[in-house]
C-alpha positions as CSV (number, residue, x, y, z in Angstrom):
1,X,16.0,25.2,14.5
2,X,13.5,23.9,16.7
3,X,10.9,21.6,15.3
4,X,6.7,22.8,14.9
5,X,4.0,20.1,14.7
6,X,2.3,21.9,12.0
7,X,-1.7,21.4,11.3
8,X,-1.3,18.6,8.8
9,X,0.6,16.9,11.3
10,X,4.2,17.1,9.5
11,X,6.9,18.2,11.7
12,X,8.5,21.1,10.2
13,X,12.2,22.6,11.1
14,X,13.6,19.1,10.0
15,X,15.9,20.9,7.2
16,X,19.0,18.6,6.1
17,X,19.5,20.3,3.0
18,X,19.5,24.0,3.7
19,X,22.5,25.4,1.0
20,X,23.4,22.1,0.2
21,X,23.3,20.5,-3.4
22,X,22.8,17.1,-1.9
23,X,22.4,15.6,1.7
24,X,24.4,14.1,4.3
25,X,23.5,10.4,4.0
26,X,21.4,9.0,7.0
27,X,19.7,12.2,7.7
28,X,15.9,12.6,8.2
29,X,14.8,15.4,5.8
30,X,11.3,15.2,6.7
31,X,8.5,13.8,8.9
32,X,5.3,13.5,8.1
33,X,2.7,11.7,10.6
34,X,-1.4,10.5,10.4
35,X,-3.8,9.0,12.7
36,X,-7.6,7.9,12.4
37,X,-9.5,6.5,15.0
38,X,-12.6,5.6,12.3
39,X,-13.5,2.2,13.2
40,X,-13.7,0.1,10.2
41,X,-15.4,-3.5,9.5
42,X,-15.2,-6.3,6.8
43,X,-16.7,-9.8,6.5
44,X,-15.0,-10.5,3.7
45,X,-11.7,-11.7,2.6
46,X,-11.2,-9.1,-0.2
47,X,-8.9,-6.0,1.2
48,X,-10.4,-2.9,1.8
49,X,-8.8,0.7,3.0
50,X,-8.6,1.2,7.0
51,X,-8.6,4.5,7.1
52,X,-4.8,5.0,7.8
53,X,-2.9,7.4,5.6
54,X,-0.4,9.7,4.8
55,X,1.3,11.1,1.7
56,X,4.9,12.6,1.5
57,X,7.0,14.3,-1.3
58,X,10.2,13.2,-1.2
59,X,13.0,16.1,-2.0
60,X,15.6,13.4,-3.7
61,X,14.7,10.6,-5.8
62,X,17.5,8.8,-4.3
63,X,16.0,8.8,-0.7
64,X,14.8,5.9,1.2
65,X,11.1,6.2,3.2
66,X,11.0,4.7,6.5
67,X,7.0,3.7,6.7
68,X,6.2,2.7,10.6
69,X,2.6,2.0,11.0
70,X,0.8,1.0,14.5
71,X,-2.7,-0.7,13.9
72,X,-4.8,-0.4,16.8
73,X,-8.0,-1.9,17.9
74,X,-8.0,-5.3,16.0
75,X,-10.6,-7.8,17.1
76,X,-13.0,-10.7,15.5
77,X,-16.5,-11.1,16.8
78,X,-17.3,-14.7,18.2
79,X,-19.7,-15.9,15.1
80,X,-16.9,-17.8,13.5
81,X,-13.6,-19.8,14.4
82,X,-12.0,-18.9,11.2
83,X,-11.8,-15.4,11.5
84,X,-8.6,-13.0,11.8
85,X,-7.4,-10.2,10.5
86,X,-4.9,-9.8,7.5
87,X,-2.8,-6.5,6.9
88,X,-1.0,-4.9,4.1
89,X,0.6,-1.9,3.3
90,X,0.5,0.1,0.2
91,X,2.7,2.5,-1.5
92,X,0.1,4.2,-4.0
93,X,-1.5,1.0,-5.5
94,X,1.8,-1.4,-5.2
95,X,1.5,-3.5,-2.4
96,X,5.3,-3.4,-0.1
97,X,4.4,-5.7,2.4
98,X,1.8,-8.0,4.3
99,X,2.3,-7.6,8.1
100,X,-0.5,-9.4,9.2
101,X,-2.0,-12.8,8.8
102,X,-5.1,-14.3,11.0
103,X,-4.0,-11.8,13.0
104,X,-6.4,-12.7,16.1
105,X,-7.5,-16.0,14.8
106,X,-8.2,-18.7,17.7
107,X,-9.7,-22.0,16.1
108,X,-12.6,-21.2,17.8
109,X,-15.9,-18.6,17.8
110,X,-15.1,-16.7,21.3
111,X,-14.5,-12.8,20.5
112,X,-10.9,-12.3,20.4
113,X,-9.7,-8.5,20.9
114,X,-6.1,-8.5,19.4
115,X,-4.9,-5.5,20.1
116,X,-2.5,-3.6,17.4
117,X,-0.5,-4.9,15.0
118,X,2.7,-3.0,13.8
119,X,5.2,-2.8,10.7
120,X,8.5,-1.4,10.3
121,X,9.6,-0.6,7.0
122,X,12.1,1.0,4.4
123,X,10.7,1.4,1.3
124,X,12.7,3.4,-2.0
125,X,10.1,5.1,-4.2
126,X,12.5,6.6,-6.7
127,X,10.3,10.0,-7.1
128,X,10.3,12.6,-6.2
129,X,6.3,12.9,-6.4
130,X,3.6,13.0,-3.7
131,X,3.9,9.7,-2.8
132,X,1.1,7.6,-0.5
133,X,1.1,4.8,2.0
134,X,-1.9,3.1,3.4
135,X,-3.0,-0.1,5.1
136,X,-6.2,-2.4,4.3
137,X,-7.4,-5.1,5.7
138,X,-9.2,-8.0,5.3
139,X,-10.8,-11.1,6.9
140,X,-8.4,-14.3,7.1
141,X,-11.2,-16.0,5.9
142,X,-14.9,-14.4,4.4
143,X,-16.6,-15.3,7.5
144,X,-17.7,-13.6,10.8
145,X,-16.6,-9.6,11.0
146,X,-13.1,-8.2,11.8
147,X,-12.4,-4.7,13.1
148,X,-9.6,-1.8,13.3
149,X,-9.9,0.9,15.3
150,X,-12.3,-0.7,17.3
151,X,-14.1,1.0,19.8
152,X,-12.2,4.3,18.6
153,X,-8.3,3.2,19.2
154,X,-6.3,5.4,17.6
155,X,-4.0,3.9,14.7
156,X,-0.7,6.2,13.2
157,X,1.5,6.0,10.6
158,X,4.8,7.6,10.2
159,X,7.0,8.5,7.3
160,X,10.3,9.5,7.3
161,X,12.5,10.9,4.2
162,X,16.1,9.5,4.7
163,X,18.9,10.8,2.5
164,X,20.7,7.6,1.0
């Protein structure tokens, strides 16, 4: 069966389980994929959503989600040295792992565009529920302002049902 990009960006055709009571193991029963190019903003060292999300259902309780995530356009303006910018991600309001600290930080007030910062990770939700993952961000320190998606860059974040 080929695979179709459908609208809300989740690849269809991915099928492991078609007149089968339970999986293979190690198969990818579904994809689902997000992007956002919002630029967001904080001073301040308290998280707040980025903009990147996406929300799967698993079809077994017993699968694992593989979460990767690609952060683009992370930068700190040059009013303070202590800036950077901190990442987490989320599954629904638990917090699965930070993969960013001071990311961008330089001891010093030039403007420093970072780039992207990136997580790969497997993650076992036990539901079979719509389930979401999301990153926020933060300033290292409350200070001068940090960015993602600046000037537009597109971040994405992938999740992939595996059968355990």
């Amino acid at each position: 069966m080929p695979l179709v990009l459908s609208g809300a960006g989740t690849i269809t055709g991915i099928n492991a389980t078609d007149g089968l009571s339970s999986p293979q193991s190690n198969t990818v029963l579904q994809v689902v994929n997000a992007t956002t190019a919002t630029p967001a903003s904080t001073s301040l060292s308290t998280f707040i959503d980025t903009n990147l999300t996406a929300t799967i259902t698993p079809k077994f309780a017993t699968s694992k989600i593989l979460v990767l995530v690609s952060q683009q356009g992370l930068y700190k303006t040059s009013a303070s040295a202590s800036s950077g910018v901190s990442l987490k991600l989320l599954r629904n309001a638990t917090v699965v792992n930070y993969f960013a600290q001071g990311y961008g930080y330089t001891n010093s007030t030039i403007e420093n565009i970072a780039g992207c910062a990136s997580t790969c990770y497997l993650d076992s939700p036990a539901t079979t529920s719509a389930t979401t993952y999301k990153t926020q961000f933060a300033n290292f320190i409350a200070a001068s302002s940090v960015y993602v998606q600046g000037n537009g860059d597109t971040s994405t974040i992938t999740l992939m049902e595996i059968a355990a």
